[in-house]
Gaussian input, Z-matrix of N, CA and C with variables (Angstrom, degrees):
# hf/3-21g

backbone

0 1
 N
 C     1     B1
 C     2     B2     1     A1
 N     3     B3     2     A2     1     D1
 C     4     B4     3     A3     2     D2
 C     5     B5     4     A4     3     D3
 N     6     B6     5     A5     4     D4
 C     7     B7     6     A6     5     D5
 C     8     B8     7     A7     6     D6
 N     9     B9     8     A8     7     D7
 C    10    B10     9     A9     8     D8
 C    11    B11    10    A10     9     D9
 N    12    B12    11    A11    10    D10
 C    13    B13    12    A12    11    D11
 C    14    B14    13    A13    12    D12
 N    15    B15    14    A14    13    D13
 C    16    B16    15    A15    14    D14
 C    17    B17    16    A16    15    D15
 N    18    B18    17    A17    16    D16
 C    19    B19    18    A18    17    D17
 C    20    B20    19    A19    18    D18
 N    21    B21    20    A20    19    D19
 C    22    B22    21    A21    20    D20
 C    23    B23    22    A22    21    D21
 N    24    B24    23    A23    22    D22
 C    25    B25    24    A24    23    D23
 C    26    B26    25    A25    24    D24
 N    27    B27    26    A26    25    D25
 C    28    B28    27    A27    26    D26
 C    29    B29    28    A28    27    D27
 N    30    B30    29    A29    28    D28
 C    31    B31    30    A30    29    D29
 C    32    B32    31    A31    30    D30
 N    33    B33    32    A32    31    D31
 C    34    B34    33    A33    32    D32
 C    35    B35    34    A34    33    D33
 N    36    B36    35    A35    34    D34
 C    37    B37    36    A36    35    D35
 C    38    B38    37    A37    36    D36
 N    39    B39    38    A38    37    D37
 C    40    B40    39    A39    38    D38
 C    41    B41    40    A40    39    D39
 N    42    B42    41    A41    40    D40
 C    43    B43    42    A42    41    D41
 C    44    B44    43    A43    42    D42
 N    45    B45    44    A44    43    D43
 C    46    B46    45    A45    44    D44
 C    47    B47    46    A46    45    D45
 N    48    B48    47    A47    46    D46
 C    49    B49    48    A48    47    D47
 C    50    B50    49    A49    48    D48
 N    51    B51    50    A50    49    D49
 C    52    B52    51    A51    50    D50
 C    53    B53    52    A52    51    D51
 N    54    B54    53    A53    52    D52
 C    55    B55    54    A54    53    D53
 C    56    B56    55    A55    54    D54
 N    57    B57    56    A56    55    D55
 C    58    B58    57    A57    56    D56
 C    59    B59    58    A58    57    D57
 N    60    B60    59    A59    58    D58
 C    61    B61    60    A60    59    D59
 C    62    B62    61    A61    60    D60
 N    63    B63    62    A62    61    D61
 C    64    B64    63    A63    62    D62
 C    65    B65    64    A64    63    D63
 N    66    B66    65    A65    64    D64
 C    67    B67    66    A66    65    D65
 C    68    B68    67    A67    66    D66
 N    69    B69    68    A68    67    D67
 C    70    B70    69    A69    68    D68
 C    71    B71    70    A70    69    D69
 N    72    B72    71    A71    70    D70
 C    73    B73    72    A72    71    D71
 C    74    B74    73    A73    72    D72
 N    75    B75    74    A74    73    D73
 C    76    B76    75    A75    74    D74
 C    77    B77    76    A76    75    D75
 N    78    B78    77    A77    76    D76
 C    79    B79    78    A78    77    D77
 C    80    B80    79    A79    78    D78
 N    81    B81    80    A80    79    D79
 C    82    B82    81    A81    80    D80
 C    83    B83    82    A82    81    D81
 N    84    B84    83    A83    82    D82
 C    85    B85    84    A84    83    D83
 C    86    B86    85    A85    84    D84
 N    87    B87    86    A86    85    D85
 C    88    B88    87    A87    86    D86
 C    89    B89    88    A88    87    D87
 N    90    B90    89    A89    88    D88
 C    91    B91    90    A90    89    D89
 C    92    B92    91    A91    90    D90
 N    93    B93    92    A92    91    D91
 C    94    B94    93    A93    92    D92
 C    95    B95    94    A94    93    D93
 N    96    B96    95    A95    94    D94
 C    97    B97    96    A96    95    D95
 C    98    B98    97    A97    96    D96
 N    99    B99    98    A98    97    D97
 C   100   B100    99    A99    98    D98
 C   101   B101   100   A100    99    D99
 N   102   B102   101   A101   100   D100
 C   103   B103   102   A102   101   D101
 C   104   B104   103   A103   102   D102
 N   105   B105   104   A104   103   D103
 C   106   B106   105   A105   104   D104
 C   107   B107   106   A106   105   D105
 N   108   B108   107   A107   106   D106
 C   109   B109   108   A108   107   D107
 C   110   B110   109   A109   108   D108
 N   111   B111   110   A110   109   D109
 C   112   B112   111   A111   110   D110
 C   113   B113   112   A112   111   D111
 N   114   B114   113   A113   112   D112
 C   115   B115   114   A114   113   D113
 C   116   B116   115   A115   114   D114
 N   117   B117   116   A116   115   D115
 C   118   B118   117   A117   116   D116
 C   119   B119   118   A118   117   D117
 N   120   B120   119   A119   118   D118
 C   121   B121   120   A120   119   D119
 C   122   B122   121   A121   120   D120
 N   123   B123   122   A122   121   D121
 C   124   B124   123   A123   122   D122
 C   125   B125   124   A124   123   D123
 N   126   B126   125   A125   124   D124
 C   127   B127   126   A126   125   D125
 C   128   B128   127   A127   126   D126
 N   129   B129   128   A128   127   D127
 C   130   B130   129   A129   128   D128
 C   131   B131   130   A130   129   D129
 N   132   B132   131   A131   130   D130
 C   133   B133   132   A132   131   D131
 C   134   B134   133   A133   132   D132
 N   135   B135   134   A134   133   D133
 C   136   B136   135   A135   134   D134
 C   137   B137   136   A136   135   D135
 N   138   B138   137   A137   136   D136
 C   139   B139   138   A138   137   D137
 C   140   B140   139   A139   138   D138
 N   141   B141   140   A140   139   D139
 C   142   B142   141   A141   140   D140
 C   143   B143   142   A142   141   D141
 N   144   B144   143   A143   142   D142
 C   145   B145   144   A144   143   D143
 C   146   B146   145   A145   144   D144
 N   147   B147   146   A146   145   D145
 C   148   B148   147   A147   146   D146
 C   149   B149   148   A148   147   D147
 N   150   B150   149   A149   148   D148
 C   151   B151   150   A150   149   D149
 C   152   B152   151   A151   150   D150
 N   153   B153   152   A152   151   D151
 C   154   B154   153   A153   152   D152
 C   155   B155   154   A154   153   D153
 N   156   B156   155   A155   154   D154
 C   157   B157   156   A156   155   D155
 C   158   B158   157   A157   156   D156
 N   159   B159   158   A158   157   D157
 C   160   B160   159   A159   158   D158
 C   161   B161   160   A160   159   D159
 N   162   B162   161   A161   160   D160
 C   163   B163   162   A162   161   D161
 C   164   B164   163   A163   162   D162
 N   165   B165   164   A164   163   D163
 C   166   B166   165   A165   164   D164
 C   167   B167   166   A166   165   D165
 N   168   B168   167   A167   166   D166
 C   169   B169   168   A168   167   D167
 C   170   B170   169   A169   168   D168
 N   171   B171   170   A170   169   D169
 C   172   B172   171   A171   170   D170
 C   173   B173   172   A172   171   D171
 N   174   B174   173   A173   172   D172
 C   175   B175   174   A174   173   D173
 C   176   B176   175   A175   174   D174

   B1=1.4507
   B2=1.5313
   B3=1.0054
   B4=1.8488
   B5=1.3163
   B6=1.4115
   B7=1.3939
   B8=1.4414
   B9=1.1780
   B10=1.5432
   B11=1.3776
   B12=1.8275
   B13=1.2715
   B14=1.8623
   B15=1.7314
   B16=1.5469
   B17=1.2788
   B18=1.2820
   B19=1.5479
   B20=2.1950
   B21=0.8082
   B22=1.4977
   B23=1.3087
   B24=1.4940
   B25=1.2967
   B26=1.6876
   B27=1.4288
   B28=1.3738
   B29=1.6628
   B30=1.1483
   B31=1.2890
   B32=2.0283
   B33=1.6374
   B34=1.2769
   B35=1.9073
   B36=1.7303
   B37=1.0225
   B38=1.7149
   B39=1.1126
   B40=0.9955
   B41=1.7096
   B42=1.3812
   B43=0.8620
   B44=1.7273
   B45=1.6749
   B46=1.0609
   B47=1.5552
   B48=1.3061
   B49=2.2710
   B50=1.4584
   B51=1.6024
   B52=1.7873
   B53=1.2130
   B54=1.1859
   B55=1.7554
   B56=1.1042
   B57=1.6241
   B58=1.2871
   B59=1.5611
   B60=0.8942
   B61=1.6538
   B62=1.2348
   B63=1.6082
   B64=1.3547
   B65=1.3737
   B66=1.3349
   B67=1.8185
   B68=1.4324
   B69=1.8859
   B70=0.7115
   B71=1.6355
   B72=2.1697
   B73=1.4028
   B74=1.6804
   B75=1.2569
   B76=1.6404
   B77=1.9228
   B78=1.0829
   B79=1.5194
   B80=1.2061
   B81=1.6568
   B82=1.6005
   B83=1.9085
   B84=0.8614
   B85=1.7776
   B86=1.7153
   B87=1.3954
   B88=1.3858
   B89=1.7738
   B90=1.3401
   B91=1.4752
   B92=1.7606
   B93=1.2306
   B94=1.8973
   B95=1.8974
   B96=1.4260
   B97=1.5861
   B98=1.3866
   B99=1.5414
   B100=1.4229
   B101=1.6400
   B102=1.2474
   B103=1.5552
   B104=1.4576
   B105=1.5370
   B106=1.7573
   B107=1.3867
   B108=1.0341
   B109=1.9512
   B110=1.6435
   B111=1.2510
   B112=1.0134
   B113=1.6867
   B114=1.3138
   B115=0.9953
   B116=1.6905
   B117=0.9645
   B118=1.4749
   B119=1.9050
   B120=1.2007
   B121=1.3585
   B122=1.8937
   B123=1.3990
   B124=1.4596
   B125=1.8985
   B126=0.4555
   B127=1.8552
   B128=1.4522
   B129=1.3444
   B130=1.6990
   B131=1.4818
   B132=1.5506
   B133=1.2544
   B134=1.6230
   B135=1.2450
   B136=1.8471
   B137=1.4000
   B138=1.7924
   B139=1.3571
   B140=2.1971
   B141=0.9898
   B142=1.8296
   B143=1.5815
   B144=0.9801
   B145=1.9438
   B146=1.5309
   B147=1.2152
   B148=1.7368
   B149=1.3030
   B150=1.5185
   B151=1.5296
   B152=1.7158
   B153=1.2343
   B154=1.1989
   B155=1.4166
   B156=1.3999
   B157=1.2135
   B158=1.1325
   B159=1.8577
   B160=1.0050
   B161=1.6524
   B162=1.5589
   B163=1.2502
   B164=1.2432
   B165=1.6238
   B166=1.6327
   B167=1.1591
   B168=1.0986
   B169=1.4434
   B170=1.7672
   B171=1.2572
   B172=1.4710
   B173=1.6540
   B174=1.3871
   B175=1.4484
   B176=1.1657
   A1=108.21
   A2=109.85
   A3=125.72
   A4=132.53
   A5=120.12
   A6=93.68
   A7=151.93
   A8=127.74
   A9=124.30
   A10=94.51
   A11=116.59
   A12=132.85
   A13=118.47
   A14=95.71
   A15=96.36
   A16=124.48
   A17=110.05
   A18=118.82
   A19=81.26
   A20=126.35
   A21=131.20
   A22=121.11
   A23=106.42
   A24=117.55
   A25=111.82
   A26=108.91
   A27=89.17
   A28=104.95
   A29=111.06
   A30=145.10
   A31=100.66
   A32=103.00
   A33=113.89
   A34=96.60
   A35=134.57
   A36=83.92
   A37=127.57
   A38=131.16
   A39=154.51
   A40=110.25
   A41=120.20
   A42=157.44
   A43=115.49
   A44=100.82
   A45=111.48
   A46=111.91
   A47=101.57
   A48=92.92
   A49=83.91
   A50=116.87
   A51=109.08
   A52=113.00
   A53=110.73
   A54=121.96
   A55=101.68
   A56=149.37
   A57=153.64
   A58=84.16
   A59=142.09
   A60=147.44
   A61=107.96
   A62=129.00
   A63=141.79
   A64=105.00
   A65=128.81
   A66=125.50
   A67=109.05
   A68=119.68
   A69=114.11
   A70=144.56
   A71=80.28
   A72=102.16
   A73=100.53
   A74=126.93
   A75=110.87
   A76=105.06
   A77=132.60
   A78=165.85
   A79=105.99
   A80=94.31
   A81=119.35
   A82=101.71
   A83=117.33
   A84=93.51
   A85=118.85
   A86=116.19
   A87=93.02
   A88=86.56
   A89=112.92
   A90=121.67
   A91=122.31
   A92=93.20
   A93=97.25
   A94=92.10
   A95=91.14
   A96=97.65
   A97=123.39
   A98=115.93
   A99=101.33
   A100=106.81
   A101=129.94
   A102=134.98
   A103=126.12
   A104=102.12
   A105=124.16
   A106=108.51
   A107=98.16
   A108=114.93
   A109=90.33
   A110=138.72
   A111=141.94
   A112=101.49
   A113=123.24
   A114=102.85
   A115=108.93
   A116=137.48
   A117=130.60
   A118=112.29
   A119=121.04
   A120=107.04
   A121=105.07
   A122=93.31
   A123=97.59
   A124=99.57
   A125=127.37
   A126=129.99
   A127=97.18
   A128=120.19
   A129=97.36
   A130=109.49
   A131=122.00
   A132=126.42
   A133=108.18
   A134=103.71
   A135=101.07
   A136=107.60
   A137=120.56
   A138=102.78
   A139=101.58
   A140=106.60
   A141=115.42
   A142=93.83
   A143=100.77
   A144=94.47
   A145=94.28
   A146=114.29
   A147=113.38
   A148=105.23
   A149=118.04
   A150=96.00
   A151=126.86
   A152=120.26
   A153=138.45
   A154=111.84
   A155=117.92
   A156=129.50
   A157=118.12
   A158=110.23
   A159=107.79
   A160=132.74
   A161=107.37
   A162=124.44
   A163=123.00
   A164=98.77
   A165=110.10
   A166=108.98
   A167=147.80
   A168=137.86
   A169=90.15
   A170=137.88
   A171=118.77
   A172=91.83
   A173=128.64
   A174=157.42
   A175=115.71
   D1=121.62
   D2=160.51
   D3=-58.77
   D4=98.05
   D5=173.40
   D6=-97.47
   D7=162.98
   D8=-142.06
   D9=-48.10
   D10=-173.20
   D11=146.80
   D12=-45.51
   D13=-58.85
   D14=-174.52
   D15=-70.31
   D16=-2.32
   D17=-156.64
   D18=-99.40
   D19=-43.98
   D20=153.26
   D21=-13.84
   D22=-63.85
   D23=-158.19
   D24=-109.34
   D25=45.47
   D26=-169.05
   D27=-106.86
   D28=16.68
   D29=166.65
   D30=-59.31
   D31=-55.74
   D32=-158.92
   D33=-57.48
   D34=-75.04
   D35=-164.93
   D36=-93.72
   D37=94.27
   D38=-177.58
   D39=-134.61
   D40=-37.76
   D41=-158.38
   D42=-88.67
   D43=-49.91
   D44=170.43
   D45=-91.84
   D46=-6.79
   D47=-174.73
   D48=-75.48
   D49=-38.80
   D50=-157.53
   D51=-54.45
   D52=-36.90
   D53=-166.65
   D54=-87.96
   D55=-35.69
   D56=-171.25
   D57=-77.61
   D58=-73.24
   D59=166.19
   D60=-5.83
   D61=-84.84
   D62=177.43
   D63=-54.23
   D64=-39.37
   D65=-172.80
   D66=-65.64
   D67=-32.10
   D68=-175.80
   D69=-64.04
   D70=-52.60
   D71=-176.70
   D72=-98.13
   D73=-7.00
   D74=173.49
   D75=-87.86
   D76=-15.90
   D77=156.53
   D78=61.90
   D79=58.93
   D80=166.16
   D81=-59.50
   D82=-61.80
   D83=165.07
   D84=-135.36
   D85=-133.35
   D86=-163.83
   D87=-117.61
   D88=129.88
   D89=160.72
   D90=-110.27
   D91=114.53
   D92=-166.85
   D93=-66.09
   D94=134.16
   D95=174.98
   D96=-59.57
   D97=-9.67
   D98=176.17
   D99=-88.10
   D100=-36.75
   D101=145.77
   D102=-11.10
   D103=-54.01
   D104=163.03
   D105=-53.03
   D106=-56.50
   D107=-164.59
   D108=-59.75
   D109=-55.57
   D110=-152.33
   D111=-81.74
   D112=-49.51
   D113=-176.39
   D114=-91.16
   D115=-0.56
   D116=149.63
   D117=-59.26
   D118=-40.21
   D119=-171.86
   D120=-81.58
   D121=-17.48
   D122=178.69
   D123=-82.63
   D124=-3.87
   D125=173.05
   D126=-100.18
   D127=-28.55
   D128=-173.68
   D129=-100.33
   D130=-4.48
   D131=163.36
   D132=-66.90
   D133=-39.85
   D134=-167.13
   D135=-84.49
   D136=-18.81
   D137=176.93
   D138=-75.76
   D139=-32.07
   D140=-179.68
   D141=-49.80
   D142=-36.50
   D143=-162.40
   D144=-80.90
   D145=-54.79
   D146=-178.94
   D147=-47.22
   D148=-58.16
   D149=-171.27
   D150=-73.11
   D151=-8.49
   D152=162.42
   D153=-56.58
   D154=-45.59
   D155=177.07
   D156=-54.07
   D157=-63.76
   D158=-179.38
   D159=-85.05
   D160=1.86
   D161=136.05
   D162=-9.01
   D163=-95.18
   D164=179.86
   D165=-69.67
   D166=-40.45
   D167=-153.15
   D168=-85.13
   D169=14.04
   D170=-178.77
   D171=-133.29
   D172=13.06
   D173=177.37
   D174=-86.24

């Protein structure tokens, strides 16, 4: 069995909180805080889903 595209990339946002992280507080350029806000709640949706995932799949 193959797995999908997304199932690939779930690496990506993890990937992007790190760097939104470092861009922020080292303030290599300018990140509008609602941008932040957005991609922090979008990192804490995908870690909920990962561990859900790996929830069942170790079930």
């Amino acid at each position: 069995m193959t797995k999908k595209p997304i199932d690939r990339l779930y690496g990506l946002p993890f990937l992007i909180l790190g760097l939104a992280v470092l861009v922020k507080y080292l303030n290599l350029f300018f990140l509008p805080n609602w941008v932040f806000a957005v991609i922090l709640v979008w990192g804490a949706i995908a870690v909920v889903v990962e561990a859900v995932r790996h929830r069942k799949s170790s079930q």
